[in-house]
GUMAR-323518 format. One line per 4 residues: their letters; for each residue x, y, z of N, C-alpha, C. Coordinates in pm, whole numbers, always signed. Each point is the difference from the previous one (the first is absolute). Layout:
<rs>
a> X/Y/Z/X/Y/Z/X/Y/Z  ...
</rs>
This chain:
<rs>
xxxx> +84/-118/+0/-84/+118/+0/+89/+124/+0  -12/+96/-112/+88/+132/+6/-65/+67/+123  +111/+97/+50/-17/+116/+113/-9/+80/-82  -35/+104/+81/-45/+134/-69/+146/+71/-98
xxxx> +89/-20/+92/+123/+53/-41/+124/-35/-111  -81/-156/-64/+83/-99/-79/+19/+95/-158  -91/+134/-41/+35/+78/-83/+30/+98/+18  +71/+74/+144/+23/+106/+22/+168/+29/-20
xxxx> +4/+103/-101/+89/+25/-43/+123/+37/+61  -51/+50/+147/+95/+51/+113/+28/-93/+66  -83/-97/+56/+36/-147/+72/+59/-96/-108  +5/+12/-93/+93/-93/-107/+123/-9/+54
xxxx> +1/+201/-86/+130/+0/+31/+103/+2/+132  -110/+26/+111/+47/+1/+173/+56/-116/-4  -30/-145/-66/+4/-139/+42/+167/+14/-76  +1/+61/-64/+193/-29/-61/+80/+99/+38
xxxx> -19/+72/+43/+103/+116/+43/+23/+10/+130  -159/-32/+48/+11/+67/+175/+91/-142/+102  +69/-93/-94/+104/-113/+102/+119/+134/+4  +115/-70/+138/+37/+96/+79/+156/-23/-103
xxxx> +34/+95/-27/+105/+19/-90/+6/+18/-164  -115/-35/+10/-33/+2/-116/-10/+111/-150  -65/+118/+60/+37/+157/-35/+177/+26/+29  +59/-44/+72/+106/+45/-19/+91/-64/-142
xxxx> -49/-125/+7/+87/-50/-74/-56/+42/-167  -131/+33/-11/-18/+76/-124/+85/+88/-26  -15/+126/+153/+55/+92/-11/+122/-14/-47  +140/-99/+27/+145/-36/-23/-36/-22/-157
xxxx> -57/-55/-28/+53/-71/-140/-85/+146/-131  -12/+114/+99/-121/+57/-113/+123/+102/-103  +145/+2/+88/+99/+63/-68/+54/-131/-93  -43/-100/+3/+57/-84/-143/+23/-194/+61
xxxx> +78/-14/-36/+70/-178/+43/+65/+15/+100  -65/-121/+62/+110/+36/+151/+26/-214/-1  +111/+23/+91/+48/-183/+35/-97/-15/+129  +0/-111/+32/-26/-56/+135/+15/+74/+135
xxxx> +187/+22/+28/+90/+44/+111/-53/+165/-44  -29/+65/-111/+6/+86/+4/-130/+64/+97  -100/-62/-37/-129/+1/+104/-13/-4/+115  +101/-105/+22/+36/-26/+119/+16/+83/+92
xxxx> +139/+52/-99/+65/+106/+128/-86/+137/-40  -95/+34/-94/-79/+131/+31/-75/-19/+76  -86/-95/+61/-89/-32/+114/+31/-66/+55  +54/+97/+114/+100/-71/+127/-139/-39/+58
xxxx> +44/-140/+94/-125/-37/+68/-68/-129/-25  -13/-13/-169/-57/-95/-62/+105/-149/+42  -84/-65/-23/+86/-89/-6/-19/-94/-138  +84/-100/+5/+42/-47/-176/-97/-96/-59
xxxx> -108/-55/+123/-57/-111/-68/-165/+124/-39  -22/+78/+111/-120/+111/-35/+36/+80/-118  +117/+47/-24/+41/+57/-141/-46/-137/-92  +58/-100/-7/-33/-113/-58/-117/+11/-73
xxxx> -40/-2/+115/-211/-73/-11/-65/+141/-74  +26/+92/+56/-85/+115/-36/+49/+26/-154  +108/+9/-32/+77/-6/-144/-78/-95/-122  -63/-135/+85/-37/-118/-88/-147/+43/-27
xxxx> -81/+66/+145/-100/+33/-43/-44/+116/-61  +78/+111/+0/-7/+64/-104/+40/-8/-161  +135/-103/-51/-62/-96/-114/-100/-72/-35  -38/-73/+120/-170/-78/-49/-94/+118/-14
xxxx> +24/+105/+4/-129/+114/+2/+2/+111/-127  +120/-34/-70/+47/+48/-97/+66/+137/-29  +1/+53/+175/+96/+100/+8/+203/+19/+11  +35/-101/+5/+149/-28/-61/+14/-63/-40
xxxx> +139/-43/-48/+0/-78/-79/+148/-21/+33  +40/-120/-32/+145/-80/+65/+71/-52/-126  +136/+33/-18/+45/+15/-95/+129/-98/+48  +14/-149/-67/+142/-60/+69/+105/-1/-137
xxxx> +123/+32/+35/+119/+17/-105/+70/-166/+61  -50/-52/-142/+144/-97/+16/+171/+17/+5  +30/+1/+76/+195/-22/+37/-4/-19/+128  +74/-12/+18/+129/-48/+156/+42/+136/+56
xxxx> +5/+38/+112/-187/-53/+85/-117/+66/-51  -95/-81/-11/-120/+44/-41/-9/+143/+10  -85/+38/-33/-72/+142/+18/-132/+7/-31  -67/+58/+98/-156/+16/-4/-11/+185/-3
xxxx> -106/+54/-72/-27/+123/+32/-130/+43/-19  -70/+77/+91/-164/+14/-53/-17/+128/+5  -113/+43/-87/-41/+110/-49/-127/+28/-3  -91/+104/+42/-139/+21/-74/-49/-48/-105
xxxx> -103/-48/-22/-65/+37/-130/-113/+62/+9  -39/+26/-118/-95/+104/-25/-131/+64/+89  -29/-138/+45/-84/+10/+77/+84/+41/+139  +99/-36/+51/+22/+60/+103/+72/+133/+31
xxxx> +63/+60/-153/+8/+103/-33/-161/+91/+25  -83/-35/+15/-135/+54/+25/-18/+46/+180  +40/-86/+44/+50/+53/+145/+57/+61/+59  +112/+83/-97/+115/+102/+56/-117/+104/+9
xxxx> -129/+51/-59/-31/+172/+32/-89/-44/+141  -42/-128/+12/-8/+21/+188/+117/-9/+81  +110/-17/-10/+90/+7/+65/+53/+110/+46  +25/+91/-105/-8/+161/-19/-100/+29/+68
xxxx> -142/+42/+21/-107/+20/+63/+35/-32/+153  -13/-119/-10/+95/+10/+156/+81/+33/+44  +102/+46/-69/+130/+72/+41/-46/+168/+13  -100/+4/-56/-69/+162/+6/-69/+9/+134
xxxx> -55/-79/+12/-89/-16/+110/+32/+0/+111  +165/-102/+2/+76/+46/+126/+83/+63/+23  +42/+119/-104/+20/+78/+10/-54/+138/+60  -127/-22/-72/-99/+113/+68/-64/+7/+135
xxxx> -42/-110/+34/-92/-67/+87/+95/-50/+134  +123/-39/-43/+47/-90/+139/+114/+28/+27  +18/+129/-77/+121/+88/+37/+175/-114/-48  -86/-74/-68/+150/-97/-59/+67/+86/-115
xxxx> +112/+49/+47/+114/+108/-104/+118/-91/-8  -10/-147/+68/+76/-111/-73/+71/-13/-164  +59/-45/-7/+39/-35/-195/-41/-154/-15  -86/-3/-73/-8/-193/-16/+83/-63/-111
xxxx> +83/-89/+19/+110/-26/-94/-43/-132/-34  +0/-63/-136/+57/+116/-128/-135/+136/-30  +23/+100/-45/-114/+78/-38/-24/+6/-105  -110/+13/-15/-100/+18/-160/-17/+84/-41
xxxx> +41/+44/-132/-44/+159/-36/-109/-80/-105  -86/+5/-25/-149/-10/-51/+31/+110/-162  +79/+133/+44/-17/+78/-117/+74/-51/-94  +123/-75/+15/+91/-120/-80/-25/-83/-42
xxxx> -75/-66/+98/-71/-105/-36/-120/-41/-20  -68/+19/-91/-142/-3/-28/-51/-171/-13  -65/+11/+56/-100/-172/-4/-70/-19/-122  +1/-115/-55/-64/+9/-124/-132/-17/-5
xxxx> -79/+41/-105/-137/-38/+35/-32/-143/-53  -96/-59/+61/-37/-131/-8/-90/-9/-148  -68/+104/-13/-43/+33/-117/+109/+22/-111  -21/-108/-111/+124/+27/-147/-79/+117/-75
</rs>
């Protein structure tokens, strides 16, 4: 039996973003390819198997995407795609918000300039 909320566009998207690390790690990868360790060490705190998991489920959701280079030693690197390129102008929004609102004059690293980088539209 659907709930009321199984087409709500805001609880969709609450169900993939709002896990705990999760916005950040958009946020890291929204300046380009990042490795594993590199994630790592931008979100001090995390630990390697929650980077892990949250990494895998944001591939099953079709917001990154994992890129492995064959040689010695391996190399893995993941990146946005399109669709999760769609998530950087809430990220921004929130960075406005706590800026304005919660008196956060913090720098969040890496930063996004939005005017550089434009999101593409989903529409061809």
């Amino acid at each position: 039996m659907a709930t009321p909320n199984d087409d709500c566009p805001v609880c969709l998207t609450a169900e993939i973003v709002c896990g705990k690390w999760t916005l950040l790690i958009i946020r890291d990868l929204a300046d380009g390819r990042s490795r594993f360790c590199e994630l790592e060490r931008s979100l001090a705190g995390i630990s390697p198997r929650t980077l892990s998991l949250r990494l895998r489920a944001l591939e099953e959701e079709g917001i990154v995407e994992r890129r492995t280079f064959h040689e010695v030693p391996p190399r893995v690197e993941y990146a946005l795609t399109e669709k999760g390129r769609a998530l950087v102008p809430i990220i921004e929004d929130m960075r406005a918000y706590g800026r304005r609102w919660l008196n956060a004059d913090g720098i969040c690293t890496p930063a996004v300039d939005l005017a550089v980088k434009p999101v593409a539209s989903a529409v061809a």
